[in-house]
N, C-alpha and C positions, 0 to 999 in steps of 0.2 A: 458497577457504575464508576464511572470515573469522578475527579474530582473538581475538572474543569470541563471536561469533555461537550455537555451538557450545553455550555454557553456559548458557544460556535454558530455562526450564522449561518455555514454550510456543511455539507454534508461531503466526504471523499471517502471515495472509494477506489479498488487498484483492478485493472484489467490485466492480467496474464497473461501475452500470446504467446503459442508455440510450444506449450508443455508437451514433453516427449516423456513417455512412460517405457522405463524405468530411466532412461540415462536424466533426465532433469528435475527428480523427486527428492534431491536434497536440495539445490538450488532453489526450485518452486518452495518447499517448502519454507526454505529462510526468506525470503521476498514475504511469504505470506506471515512472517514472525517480525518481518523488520516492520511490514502495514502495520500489523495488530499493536506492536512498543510506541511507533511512532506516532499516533494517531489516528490512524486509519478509521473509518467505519467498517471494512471488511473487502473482500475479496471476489473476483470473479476469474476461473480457470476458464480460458475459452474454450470451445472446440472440442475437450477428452471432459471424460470424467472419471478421474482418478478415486477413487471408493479409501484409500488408503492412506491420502492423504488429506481429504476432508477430514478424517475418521482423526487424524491425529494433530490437525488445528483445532478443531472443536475440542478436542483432549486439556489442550493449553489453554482455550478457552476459559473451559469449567473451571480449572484448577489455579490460576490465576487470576479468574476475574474478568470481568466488562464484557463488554457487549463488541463482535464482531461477528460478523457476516461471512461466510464462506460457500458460494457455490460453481459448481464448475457443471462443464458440458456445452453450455448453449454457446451458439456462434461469433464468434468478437461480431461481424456487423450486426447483427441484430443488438446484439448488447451497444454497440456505440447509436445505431438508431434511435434506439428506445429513448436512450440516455439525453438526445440532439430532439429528439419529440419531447421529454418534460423539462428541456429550457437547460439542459447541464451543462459545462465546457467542458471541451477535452484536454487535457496536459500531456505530450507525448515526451518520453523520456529519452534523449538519443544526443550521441555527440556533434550531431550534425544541427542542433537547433542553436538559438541566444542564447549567451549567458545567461545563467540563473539568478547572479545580482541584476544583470540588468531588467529584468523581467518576470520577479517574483513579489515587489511590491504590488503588481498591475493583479497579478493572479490573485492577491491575496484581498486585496480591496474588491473583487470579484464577488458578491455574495450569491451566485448561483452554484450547484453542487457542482462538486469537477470529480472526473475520472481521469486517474493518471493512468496510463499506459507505460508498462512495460517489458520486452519484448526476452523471449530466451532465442528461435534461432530468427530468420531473416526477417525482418518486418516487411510484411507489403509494404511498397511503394506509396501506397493509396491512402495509410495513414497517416502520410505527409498531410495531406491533403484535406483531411476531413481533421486533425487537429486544431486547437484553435491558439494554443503555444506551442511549438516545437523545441523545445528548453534543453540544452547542453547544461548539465553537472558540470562538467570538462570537456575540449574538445580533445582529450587523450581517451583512448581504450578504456572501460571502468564496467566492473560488471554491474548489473542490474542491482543486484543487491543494498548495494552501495550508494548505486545512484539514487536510489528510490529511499534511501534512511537520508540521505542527506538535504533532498529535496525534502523532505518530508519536513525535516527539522527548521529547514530554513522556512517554510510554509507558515508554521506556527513558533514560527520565532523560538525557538529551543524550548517552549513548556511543556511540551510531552514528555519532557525526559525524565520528570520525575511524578509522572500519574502515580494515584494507588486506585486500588478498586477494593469497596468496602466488603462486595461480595469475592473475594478471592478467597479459597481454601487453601492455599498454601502463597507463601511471601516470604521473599529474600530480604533482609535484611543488611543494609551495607553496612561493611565492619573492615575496618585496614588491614587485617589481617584474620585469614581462615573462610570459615564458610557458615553463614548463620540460615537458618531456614528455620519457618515455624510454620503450622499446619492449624488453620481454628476451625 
């Protein structure tokens, strides 16, 4: 459990599209590590369901702590449906939306869940469309990973960055110097 997490009025979660097994299972897999550091509630892989990559977020899960959500297979539209039937917003992640200062206070004051979207290869068109921000990080090239830890950060105002989770079995310890790890 986290140590803030808990007092959030809404709930986020990240939509995946376009996972390509095997060429996009490092990638996927740090977008689904940058959700879980940053904030995130958990994860949805659209479309595939990769067995080997749930298998190894759940891993980081257990062993570090808190509660997130990871499942993949069902269809991005059904998942963006579902999500527009219980009242959620969409956040689509792309260099082709508003700045993110100018349009992240508006997200943030939002108290319905949101689902950020974002994409590995071509995004349909169609998610222009059915988003309810189309929010640019930058309007330079910037991978998804990135996009999606920075937005995240600016979302919750930088407190995610230094969660703990009481149930975590193993925790890094920052130290200037070396590598400290302890296991309870």
């Amino acid at each position: 459990m986290a140590t803030k997490r808990s007092r959030r009025k809404f709930r986020v979660m990240v939509l995946r599209l376009g996972h390509r097994i095997p060429r996009d299972a490092r990638v996927t897999t740090h977008v689904c590590l940058t959700a879980r550091a940053l904030g995130a509630d958990g994860i949805y892989i659209s479309d595939v369901h990769d067995r080997e990559l749930v298998e190894g977020v759940n891993r980081v899960v257990e062993g570090f702590g808190g509660r997130f959500i990871i499942e993949a297979g069902k269809p991005w539209r059904s998942t963006v449906n579902e999500w527009r039937r219980m009242g959620g917003r969409i956040i689509h992640l792309t260099a082709y939306g508003m700045p993110l200062p100018k349009v992240v206070a508006k997200i943030r004051r939002s108290n319905a869940d949101k689902l950020v979207i974002v994409g590995a290869e071509k995004v349909p068109g169609e998610i222009y469309g059915l988003a309810d921000w189309n929010v640019a990080v930058t309007n330079q090239p910037i991978s998804e990973v990135s996009a999606l830890g920075i937005f995240l950060d600016w979302l919750f105002g930088h407190r995610r960055l230094e969660d703990r989770y009481t149930d975590a079995r193993i925790q890094i310890i920052p130290t200037a110097h070396g590598k400290t790890v302890v296991g309870n």
